[in-house]
C-alpha positions in Angstrom: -6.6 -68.0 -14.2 -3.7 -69.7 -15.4 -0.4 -67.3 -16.7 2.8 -68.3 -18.1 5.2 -65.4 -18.5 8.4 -65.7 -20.3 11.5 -63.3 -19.8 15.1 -63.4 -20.3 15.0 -63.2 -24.7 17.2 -60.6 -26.7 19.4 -60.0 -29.1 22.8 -61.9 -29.1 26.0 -62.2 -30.9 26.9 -66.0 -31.5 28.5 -68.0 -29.2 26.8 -66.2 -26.7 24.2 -66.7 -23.9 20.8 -65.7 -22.6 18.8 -67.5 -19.7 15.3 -67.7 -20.7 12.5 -67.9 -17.7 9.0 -69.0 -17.5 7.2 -67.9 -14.3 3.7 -69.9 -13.9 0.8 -68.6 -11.7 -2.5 -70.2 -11.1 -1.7 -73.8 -11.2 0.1 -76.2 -8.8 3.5 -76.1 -11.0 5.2 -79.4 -9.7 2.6 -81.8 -11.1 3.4 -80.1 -14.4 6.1 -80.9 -17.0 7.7 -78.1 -18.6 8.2 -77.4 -22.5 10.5 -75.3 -24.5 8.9 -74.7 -27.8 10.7 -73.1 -30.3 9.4 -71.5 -33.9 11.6 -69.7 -36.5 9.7 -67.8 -39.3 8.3 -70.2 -41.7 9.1 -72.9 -39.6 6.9 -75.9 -37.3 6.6 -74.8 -33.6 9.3 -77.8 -32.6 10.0 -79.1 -29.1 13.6 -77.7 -28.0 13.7 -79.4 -24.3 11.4 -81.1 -21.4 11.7 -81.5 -17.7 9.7 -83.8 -15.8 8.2 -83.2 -12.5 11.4 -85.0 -10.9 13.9 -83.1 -12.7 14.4 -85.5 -15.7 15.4 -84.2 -19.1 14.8 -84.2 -22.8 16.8 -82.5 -25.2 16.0 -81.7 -29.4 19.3 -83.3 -30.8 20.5 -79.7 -32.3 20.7 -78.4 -28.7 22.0 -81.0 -26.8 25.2 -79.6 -24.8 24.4 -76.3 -25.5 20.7 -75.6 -24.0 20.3 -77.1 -20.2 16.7 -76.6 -19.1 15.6 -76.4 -15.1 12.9 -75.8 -12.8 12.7 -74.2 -9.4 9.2 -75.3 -8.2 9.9 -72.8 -4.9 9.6 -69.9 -7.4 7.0 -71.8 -10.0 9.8 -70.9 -12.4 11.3 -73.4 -15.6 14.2 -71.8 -17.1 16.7 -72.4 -20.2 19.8 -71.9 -20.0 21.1 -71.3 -23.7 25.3 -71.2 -24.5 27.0 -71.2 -27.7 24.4 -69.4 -29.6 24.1 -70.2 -33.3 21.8 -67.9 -36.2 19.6 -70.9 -36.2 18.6 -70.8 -32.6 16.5 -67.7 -33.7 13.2 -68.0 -33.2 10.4 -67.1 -30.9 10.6 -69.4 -27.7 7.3 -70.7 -26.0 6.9 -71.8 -22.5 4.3 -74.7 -22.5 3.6 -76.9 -18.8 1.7 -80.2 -19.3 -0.4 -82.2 -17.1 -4.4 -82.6 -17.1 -4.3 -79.5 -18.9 -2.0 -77.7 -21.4 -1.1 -74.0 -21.3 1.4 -72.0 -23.4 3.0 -68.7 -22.9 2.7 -65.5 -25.3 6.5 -66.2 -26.4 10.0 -64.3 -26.3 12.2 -63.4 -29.2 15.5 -64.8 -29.4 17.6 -63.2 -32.2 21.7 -64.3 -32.7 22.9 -62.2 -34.8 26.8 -60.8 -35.4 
């Protein structure tokens, strides 16, 4: 049975930081590339960053030099690194891993709010 767990969401002031974490069990997490989804109320579910299974790296233009996304395939962990936290960036974040199968996590709230 295939799990996706995300952690590391909260409640920040802006300009701030939180380190999001995906932890995957049941599948063989390097073959898999990783997705940050992201959905603000009202909003489309839009794609915030990628890894690939070698460590390359896609970015959502808004995010660039702020977000850094990572994997540690040791601890079938993707994480996302999130700095200089603006209001926008609220929104539930969705881990999502990709190969012959796709699989999503249940979601963590990230709220930045003064």
């Amino acid at each position: 049975q295939v799990q996706l767990v995300e952690s590391g969401g909260g409640l920040v002031q802006p300009g701030g930081s939180l380190r999001l974490s995906c932890t995957a069990s049941g599948i063989i997490f390097n073959r898999y590339y990783v997705n940050w989804y992201r959905q603000a109320p009202g909003k489309q579910r839009e794609l915030v960053a990628s890894i690939g299974k070698s460590g390359g790296t896609h970015y959502e233009d808004s995010v660039k030099g702020r977000f850094t996304i990572s994997r540690d395939n040791a601890k079938n962990t993707a994480y996302l690194q999130m700095s200089s936290l603006k209001p926008e960036d609220t929104a539930v974040y969705y881990c999502n891993v990709r190969w012959s199968s796709d699989f999503w996590g249940l979601g963590t709230q990230v709220t930045v709010s003064s």
